[in-house]
PDB file of N, H, CA, C and O in Angstrom:
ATOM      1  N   UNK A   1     -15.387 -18.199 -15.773  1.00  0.00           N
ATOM      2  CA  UNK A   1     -14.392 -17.174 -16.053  1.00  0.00           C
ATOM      3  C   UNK A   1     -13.418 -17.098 -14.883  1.00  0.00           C
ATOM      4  O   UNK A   1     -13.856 -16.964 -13.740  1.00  0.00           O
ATOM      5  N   UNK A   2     -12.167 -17.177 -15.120  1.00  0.00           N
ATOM      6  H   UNK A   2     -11.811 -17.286 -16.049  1.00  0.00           H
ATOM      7  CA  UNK A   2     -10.973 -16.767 -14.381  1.00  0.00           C
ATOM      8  C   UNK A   2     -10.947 -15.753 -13.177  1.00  0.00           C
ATOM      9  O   UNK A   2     -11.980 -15.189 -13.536  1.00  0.00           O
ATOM     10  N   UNK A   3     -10.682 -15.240 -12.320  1.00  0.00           N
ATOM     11  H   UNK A   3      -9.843 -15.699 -12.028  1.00  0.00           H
ATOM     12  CA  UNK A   3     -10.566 -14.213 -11.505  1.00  0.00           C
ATOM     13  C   UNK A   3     -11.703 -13.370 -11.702  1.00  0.00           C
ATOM     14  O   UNK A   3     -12.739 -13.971 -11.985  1.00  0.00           O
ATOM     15  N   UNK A   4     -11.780 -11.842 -11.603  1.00  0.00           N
ATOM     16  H   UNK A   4     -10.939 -11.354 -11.373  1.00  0.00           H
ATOM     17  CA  UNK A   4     -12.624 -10.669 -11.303  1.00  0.00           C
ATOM     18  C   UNK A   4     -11.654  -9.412 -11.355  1.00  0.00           C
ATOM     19  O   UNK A   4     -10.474  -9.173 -11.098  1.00  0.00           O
ATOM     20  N   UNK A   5     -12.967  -8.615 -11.905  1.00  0.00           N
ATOM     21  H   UNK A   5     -13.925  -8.808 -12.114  1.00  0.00           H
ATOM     22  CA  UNK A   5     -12.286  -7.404 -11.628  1.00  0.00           C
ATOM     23  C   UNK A   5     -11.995  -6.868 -10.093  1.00  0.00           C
ATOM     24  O   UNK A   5     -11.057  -6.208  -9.646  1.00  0.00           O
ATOM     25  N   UNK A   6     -13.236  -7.444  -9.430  1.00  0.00           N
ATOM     26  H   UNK A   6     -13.998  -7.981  -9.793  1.00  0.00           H
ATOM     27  CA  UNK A   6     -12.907  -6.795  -7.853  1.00  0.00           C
ATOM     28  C   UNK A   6     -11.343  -7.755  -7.241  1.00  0.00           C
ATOM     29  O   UNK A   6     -10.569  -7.280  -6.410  1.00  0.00           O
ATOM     30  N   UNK A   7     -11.209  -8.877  -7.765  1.00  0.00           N
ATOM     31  H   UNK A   7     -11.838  -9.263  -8.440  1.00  0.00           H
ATOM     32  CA  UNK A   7     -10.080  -9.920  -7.215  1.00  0.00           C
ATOM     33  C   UNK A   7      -8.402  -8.679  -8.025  1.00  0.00           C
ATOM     34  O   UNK A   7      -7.449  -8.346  -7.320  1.00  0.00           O
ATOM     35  N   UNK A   8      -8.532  -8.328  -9.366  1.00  0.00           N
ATOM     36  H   UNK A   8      -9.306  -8.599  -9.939  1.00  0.00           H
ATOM     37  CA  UNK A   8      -7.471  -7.959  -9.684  1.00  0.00           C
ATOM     38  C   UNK A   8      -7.021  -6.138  -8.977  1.00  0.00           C
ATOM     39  O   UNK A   8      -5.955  -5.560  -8.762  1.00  0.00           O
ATOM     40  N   UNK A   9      -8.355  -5.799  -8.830  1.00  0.00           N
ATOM     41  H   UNK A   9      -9.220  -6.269  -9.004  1.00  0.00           H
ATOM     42  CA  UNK A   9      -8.172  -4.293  -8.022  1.00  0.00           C
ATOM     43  C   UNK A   9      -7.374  -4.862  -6.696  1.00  0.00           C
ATOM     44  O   UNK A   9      -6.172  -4.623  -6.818  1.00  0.00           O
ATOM     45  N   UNK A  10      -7.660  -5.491  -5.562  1.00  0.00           N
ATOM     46  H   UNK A  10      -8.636  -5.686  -5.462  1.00  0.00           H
ATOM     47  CA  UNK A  10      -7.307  -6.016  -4.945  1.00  0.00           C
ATOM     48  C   UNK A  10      -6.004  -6.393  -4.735  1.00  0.00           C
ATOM     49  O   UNK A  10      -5.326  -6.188  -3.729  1.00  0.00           O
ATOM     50  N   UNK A  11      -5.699  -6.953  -5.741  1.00  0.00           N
ATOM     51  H   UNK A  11      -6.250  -7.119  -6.559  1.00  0.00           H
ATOM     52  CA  UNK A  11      -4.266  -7.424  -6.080  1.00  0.00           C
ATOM     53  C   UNK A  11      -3.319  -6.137  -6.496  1.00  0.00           C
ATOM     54  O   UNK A  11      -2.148  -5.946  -6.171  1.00  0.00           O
ATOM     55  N   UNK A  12      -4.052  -5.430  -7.197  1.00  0.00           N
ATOM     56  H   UNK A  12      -5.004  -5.585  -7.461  1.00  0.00           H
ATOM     57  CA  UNK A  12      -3.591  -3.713  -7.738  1.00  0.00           C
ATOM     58  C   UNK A  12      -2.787  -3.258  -5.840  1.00  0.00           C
ATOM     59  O   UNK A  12      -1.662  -3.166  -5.348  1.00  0.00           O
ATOM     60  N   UNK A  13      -3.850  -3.145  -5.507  1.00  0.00           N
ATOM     61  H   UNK A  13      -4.763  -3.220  -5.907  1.00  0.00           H
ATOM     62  CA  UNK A  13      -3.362  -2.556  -3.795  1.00  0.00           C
ATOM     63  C   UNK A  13      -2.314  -3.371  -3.369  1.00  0.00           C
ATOM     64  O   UNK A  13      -1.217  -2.912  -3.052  1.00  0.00           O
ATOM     65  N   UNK A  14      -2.644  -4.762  -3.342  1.00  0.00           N
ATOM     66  H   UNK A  14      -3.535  -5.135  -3.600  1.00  0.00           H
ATOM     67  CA  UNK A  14      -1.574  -5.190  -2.877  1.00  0.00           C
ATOM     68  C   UNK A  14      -0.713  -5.213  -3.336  1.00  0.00           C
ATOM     69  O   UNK A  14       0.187  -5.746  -2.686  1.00  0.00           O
ATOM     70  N   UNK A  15      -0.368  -4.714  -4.653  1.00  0.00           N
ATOM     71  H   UNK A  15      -1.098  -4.282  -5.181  1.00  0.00           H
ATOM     72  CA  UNK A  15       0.836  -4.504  -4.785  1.00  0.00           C
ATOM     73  C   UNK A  15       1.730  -3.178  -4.568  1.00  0.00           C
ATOM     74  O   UNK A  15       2.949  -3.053  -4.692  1.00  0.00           O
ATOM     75  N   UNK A  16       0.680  -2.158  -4.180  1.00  0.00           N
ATOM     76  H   UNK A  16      -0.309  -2.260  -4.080  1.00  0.00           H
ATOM     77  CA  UNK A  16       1.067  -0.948  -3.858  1.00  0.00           C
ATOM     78  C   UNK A  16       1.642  -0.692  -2.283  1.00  0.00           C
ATOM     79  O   UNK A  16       2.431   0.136  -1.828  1.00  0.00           O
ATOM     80  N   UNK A  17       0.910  -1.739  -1.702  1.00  0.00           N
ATOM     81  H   UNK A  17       0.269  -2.412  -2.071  1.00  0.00           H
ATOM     82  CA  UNK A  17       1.086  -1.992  -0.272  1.00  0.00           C
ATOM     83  C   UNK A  17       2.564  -2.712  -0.160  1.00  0.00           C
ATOM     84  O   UNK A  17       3.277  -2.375   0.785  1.00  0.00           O
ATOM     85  N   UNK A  18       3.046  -3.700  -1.103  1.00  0.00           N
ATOM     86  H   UNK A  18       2.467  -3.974  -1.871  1.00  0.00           H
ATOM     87  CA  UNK A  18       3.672  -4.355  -0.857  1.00  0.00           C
ATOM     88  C   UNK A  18       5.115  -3.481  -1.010  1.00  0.00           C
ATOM     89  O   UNK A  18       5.859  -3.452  -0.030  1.00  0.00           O
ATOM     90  N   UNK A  19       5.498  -2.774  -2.241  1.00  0.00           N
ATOM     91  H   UNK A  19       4.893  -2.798  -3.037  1.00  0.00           H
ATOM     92  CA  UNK A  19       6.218  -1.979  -3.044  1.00  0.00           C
ATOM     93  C   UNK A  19       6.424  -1.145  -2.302  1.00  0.00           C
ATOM     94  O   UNK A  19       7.517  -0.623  -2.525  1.00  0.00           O
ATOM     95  N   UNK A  20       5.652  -0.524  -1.089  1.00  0.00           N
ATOM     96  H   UNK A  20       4.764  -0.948  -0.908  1.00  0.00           H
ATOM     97  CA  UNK A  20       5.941   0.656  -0.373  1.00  0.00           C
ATOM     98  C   UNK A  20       7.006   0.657   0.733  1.00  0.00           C
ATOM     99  O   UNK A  20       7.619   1.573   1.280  1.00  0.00           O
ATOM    100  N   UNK A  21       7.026  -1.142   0.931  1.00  0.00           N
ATOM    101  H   UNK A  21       6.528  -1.887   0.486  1.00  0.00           H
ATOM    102  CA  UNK A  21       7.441  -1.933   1.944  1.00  0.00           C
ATOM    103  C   UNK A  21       8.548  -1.689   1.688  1.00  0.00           C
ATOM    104  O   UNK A  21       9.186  -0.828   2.293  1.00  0.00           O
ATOM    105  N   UNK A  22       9.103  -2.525   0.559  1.00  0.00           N
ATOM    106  H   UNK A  22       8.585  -3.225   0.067  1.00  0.00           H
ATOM    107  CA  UNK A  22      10.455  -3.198   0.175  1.00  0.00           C
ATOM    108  C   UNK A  22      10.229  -2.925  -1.664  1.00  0.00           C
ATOM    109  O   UNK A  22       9.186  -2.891  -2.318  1.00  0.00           O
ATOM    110  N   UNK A  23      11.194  -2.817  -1.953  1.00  0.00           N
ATOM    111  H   UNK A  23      12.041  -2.844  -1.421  1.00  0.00           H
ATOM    112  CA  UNK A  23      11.854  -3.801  -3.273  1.00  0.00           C
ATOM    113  C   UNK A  23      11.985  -4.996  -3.485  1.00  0.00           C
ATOM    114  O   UNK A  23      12.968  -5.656  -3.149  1.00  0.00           O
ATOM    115  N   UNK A  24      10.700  -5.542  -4.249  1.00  0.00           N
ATOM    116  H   UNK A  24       9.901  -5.006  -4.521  1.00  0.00           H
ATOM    117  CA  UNK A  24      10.897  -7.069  -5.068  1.00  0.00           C
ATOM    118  C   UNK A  24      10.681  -7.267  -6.359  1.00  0.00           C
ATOM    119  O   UNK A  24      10.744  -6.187  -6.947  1.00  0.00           O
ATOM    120  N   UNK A  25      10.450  -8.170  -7.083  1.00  0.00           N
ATOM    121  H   UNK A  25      10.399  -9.047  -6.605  1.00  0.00           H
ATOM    122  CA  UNK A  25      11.001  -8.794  -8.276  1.00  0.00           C
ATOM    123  C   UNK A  25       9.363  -9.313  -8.537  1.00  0.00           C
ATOM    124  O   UNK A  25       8.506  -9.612  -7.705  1.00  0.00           O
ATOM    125  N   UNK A  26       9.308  -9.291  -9.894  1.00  0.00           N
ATOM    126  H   UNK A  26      10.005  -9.048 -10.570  1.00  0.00           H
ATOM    127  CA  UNK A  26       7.997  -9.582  -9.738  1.00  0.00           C
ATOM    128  C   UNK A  26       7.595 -11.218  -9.733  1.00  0.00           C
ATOM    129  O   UNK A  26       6.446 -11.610  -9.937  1.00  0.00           O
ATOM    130  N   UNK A  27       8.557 -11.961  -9.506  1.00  0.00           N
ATOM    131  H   UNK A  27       9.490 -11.642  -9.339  1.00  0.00           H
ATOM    132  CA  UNK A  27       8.995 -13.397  -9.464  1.00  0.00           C
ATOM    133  C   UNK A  27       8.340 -12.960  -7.567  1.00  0.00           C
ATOM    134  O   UNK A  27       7.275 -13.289  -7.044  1.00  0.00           O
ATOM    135  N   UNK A  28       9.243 -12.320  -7.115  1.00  0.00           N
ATOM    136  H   UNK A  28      10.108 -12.053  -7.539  1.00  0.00           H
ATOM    137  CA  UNK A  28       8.988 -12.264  -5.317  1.00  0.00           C
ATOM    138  C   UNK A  28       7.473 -11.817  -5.180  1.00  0.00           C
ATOM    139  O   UNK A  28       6.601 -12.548  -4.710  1.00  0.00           O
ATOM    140  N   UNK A  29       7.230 -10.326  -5.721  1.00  0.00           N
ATOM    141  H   UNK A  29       7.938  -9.733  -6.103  1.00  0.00           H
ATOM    142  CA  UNK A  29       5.815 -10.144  -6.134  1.00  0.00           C
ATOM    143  C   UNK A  29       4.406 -11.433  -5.661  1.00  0.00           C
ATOM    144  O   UNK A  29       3.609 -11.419  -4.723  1.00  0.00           O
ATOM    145  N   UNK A  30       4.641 -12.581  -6.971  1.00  0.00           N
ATOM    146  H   UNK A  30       5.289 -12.593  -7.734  1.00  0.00           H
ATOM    147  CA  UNK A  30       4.008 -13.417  -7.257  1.00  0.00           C
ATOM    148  C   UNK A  30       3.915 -14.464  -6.319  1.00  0.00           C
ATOM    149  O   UNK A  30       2.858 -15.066  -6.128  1.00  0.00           O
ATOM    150  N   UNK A  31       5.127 -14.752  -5.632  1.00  0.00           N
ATOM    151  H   UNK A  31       5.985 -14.263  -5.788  1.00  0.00           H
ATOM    152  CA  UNK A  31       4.835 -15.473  -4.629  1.00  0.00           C
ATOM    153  C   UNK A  31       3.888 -15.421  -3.222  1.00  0.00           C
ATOM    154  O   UNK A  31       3.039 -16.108  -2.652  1.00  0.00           O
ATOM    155  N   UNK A  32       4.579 -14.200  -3.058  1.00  0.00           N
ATOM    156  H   UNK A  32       5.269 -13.643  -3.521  1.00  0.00           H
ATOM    157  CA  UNK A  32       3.836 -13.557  -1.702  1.00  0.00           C
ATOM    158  C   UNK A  32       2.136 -13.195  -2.152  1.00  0.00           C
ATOM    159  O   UNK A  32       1.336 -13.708  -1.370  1.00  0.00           O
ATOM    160  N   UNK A  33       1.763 -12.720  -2.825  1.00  0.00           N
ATOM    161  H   UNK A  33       2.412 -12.303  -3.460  1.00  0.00           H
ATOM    162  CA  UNK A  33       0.455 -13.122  -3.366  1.00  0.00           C
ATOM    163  C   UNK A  33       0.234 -14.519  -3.838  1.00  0.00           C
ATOM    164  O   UNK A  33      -0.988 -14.536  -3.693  1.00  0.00           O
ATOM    165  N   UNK A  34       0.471 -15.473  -4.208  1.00  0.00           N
ATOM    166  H   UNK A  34       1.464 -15.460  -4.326  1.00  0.00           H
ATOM    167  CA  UNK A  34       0.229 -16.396  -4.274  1.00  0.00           C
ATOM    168  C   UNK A  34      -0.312 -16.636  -5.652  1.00  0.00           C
ATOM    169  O   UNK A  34      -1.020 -17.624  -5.847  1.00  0.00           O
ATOM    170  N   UNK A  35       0.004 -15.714  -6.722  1.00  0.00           N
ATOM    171  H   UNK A  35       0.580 -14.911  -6.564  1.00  0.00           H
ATOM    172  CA  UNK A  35      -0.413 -15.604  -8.105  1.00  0.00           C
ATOM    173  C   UNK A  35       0.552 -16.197  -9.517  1.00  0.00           C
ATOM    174  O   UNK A  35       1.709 -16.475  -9.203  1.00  0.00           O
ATOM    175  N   UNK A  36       0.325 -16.337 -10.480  1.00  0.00           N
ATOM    176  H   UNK A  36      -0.615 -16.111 -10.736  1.00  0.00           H
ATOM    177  CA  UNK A  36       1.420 -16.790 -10.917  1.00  0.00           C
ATOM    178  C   UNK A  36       2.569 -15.548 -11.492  1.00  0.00           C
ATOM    179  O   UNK A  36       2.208 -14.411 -11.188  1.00  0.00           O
ATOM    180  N   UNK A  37       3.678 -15.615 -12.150  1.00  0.00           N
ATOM    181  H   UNK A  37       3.972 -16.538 -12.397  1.00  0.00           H
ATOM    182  CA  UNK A  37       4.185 -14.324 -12.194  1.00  0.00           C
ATOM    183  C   UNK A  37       3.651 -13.486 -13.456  1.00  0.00           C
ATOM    184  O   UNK A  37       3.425 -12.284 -13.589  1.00  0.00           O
ATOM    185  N   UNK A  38       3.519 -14.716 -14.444  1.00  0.00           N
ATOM    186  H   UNK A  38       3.702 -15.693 -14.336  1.00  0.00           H
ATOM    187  CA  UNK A  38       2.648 -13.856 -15.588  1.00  0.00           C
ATOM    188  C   UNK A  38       1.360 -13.053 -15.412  1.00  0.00           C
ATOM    189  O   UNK A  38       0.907 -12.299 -16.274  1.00  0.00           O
ATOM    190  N   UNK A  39       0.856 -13.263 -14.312  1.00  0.00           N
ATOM    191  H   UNK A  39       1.224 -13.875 -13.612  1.00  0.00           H
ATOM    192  CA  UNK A  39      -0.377 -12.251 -13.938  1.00  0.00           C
ATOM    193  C   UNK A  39       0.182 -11.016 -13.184  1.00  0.00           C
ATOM    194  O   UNK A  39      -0.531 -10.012 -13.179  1.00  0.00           O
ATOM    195  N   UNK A  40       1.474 -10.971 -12.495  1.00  0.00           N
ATOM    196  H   UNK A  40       2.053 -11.786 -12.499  1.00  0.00           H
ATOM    197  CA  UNK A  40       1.676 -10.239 -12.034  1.00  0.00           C
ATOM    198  C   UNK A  40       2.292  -9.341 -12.764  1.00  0.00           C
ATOM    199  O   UNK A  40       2.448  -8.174 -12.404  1.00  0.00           O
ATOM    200  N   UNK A  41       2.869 -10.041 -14.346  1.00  0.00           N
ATOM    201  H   UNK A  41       2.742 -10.989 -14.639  1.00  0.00           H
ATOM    202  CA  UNK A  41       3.506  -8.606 -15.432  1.00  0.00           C
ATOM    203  C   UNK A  41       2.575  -8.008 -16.134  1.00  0.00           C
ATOM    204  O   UNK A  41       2.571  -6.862 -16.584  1.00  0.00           O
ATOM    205  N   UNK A  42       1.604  -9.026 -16.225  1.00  0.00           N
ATOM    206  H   UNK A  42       1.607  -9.957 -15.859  1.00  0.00           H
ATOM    207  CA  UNK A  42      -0.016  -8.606 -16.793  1.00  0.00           C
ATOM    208  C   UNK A  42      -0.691  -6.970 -16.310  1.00  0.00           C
ATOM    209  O   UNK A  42      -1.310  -6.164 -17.004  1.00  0.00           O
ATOM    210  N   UNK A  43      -0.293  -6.897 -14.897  1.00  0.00           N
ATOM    211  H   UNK A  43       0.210  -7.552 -14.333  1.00  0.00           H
ATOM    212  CA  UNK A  43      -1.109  -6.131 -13.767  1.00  0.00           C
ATOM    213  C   UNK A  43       0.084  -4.703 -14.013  1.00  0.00           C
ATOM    214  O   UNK A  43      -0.277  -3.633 -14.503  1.00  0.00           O
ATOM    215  N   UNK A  44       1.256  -4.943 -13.638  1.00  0.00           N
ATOM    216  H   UNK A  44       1.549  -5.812 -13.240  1.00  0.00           H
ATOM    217  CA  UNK A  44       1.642  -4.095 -13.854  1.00  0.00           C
ATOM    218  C   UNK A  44       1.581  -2.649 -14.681  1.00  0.00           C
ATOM    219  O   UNK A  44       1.343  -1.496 -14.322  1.00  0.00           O
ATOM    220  N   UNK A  45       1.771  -3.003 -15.418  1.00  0.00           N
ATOM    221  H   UNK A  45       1.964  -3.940 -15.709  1.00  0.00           H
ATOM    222  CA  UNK A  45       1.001  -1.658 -16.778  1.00  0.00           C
ATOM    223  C   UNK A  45       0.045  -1.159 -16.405  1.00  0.00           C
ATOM    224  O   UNK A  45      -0.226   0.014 -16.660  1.00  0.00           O
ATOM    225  N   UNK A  46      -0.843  -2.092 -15.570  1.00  0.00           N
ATOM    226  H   UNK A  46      -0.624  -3.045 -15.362  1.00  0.00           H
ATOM    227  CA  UNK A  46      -2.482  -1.142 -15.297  1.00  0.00           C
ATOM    228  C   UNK A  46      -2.094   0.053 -13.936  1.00  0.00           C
ATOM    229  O   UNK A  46      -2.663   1.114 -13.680  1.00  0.00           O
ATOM    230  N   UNK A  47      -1.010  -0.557 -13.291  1.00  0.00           N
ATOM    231  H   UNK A  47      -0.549  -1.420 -13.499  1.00  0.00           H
ATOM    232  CA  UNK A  47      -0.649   0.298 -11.826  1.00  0.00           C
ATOM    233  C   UNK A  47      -0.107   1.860 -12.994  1.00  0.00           C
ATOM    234  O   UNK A  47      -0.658   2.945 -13.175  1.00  0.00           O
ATOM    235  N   UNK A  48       0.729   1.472 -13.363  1.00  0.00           N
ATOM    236  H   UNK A  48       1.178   0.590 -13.216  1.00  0.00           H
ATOM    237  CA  UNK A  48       0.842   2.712 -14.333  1.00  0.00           C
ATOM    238  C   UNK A  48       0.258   3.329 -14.986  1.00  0.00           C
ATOM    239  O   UNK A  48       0.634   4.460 -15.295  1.00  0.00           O
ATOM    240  N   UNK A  49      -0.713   2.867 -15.361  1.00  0.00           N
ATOM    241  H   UNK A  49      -1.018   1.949 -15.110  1.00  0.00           H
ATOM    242  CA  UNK A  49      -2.233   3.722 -15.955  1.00  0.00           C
ATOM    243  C   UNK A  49      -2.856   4.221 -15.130  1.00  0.00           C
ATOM    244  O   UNK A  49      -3.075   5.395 -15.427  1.00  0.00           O
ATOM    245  N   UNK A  50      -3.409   3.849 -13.917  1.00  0.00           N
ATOM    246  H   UNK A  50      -3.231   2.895 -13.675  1.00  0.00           H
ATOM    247  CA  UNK A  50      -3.372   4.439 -13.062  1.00  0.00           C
ATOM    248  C   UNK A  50      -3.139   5.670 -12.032  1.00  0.00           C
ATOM    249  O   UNK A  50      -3.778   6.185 -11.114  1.00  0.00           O
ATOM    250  N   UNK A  51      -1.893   5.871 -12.666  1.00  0.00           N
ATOM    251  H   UNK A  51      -1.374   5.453 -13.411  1.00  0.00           H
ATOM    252  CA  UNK A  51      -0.921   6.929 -11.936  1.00  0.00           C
ATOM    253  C   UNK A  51       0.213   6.674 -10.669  1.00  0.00           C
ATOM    254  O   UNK A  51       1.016   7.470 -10.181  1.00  0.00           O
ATOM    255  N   UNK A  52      -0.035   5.344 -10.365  1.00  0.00           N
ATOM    256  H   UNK A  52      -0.687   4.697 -10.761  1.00  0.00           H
ATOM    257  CA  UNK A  52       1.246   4.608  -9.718  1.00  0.00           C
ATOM    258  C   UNK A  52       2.811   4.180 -10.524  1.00  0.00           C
ATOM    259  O   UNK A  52       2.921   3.276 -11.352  1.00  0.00           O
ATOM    260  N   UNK A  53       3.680   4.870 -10.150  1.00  0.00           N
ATOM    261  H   UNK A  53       3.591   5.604  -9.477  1.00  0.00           H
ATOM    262  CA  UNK A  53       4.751   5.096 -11.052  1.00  0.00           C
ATOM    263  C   UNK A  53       5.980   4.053 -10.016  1.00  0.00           C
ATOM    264  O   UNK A  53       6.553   4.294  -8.953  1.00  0.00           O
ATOM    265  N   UNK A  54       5.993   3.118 -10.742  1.00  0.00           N
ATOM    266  H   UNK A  54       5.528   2.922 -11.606  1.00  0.00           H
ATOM    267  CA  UNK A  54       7.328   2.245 -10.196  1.00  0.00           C
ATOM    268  C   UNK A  54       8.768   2.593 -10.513  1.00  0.00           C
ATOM    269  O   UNK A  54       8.988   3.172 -11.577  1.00  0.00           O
ATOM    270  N   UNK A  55       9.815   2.287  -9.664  1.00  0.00           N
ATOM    271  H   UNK A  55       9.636   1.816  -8.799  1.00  0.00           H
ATOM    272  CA  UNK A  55      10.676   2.337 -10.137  1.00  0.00           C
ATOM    273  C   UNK A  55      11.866   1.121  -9.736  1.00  0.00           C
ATOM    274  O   UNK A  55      12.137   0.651  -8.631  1.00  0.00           O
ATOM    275  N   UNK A  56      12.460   0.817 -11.107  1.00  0.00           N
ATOM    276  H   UNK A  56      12.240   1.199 -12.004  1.00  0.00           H
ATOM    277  CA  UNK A  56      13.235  -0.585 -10.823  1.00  0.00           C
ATOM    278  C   UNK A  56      14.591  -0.279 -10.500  1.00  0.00           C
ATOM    279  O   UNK A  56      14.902   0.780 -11.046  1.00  0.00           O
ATOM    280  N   UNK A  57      15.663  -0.844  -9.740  1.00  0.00           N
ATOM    281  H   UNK A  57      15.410  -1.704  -9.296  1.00  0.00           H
ATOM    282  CA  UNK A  57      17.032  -1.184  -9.665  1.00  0.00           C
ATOM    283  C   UNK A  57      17.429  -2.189 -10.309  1.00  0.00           C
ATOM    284  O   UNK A  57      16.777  -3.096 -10.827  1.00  0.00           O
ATOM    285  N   UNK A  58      18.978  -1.930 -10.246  1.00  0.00           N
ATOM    286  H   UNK A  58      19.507  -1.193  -9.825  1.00  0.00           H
ATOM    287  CA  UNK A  58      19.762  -2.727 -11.318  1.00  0.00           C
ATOM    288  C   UNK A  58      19.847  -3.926 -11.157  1.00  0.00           C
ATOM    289  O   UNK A  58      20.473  -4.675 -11.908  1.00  0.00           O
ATOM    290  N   UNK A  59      18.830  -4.486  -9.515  1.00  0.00           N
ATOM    291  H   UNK A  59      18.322  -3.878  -8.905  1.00  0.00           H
ATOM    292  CA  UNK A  59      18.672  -6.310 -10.373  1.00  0.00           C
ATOM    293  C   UNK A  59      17.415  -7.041 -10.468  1.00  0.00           C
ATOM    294  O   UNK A  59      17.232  -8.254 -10.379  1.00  0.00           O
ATOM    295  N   UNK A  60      16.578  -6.096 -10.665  1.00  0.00           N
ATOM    296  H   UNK A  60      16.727  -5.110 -10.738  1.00  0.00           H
ATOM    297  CA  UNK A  60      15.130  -6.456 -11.714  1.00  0.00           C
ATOM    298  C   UNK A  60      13.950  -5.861 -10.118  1.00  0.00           C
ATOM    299  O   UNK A  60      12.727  -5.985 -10.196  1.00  0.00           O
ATOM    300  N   UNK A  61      14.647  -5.254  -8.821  1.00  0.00           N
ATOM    301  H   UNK A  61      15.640  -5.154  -8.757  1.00  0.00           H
ATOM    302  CA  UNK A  61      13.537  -5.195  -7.904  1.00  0.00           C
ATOM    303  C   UNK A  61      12.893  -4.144  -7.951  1.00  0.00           C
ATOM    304  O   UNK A  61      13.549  -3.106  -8.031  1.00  0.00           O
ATOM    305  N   UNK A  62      11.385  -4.058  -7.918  1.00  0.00           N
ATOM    306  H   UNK A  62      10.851  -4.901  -7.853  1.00  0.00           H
ATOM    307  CA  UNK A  62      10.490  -2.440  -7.844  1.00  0.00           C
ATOM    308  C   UNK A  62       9.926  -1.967  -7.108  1.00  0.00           C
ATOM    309  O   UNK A  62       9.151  -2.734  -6.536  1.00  0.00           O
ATOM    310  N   UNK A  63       9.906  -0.798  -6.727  1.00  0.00           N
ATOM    311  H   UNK A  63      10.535  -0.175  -7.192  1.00  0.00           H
ATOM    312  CA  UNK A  63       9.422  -0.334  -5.478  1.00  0.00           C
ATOM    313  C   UNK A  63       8.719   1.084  -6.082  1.00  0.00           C
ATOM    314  O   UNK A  63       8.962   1.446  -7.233  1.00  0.00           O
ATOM    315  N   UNK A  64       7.713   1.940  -5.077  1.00  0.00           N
ATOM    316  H   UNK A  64       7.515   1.645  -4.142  1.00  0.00           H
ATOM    317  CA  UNK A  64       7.156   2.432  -5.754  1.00  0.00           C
ATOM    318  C   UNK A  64       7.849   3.720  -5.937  1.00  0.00           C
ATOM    319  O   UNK A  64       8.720   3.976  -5.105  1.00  0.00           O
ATOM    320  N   UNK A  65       7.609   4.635  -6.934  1.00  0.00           N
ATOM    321  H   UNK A  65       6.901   4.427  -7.610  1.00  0.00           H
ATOM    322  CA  UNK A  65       8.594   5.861  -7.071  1.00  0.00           C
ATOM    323  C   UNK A  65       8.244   6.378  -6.507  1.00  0.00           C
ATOM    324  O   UNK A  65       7.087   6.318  -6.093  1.00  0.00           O
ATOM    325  N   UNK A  66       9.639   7.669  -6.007  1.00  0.00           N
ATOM    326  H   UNK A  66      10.579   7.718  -6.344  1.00  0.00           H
ATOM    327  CA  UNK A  66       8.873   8.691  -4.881  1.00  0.00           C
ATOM    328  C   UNK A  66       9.852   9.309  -5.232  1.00  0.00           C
ATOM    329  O   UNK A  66      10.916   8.699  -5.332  1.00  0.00           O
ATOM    330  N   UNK A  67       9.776  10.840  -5.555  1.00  0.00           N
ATOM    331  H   UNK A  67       8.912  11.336  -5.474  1.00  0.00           H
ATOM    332  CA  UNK A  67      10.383  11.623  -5.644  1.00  0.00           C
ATOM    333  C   UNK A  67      11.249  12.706  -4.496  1.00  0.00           C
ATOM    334  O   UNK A  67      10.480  13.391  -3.823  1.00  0.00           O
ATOM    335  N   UNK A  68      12.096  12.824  -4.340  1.00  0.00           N
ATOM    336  H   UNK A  68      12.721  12.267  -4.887  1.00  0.00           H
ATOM    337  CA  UNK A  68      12.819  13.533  -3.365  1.00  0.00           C
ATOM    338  C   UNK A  68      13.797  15.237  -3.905  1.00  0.00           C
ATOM    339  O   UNK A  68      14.880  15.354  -4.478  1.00  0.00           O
ATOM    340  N   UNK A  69      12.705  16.427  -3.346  1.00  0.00           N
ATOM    341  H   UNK A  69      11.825  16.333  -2.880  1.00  0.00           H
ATOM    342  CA  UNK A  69      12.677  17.442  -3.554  1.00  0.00           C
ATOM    343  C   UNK A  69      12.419  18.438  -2.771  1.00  0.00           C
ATOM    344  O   UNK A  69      12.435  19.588  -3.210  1.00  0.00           O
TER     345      UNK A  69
END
């Protein structure tokens, strides 16, 4: 069998870690993990189930939402 659940939690963080950083693309995403990008649109949806709320700009980069109030 392919990967793990403990390998994709993992990857979950790192992408929370990464997003907090900067704004990327989930093409940039995929690289810097070293994953392909279809796993990385795969993953996405689960950060949002979650309760991690992304938010994109107008040329495809996401970073994580944060509200200012």
């Amino acid at each position: 069998m392919f990967g793990s659940k403990q390998g994709k939690q993992e990857r979950l963080e790192q992408y929370q870690q990464l997003l907090s950083e900067e704004g990327l693309t989930p093409a940039q995403l995929a690289a810097k993990l070293g994953v392909p990008r279809s796993t990385v649109l795969r993953d996405l949806p689960e950060l949002d189930e979650s309760g991690v709320k992304l938010d994109e700009d107008e040329h495809g980069k996401l970073r994580l939402f944060r509200r200012w109030w």
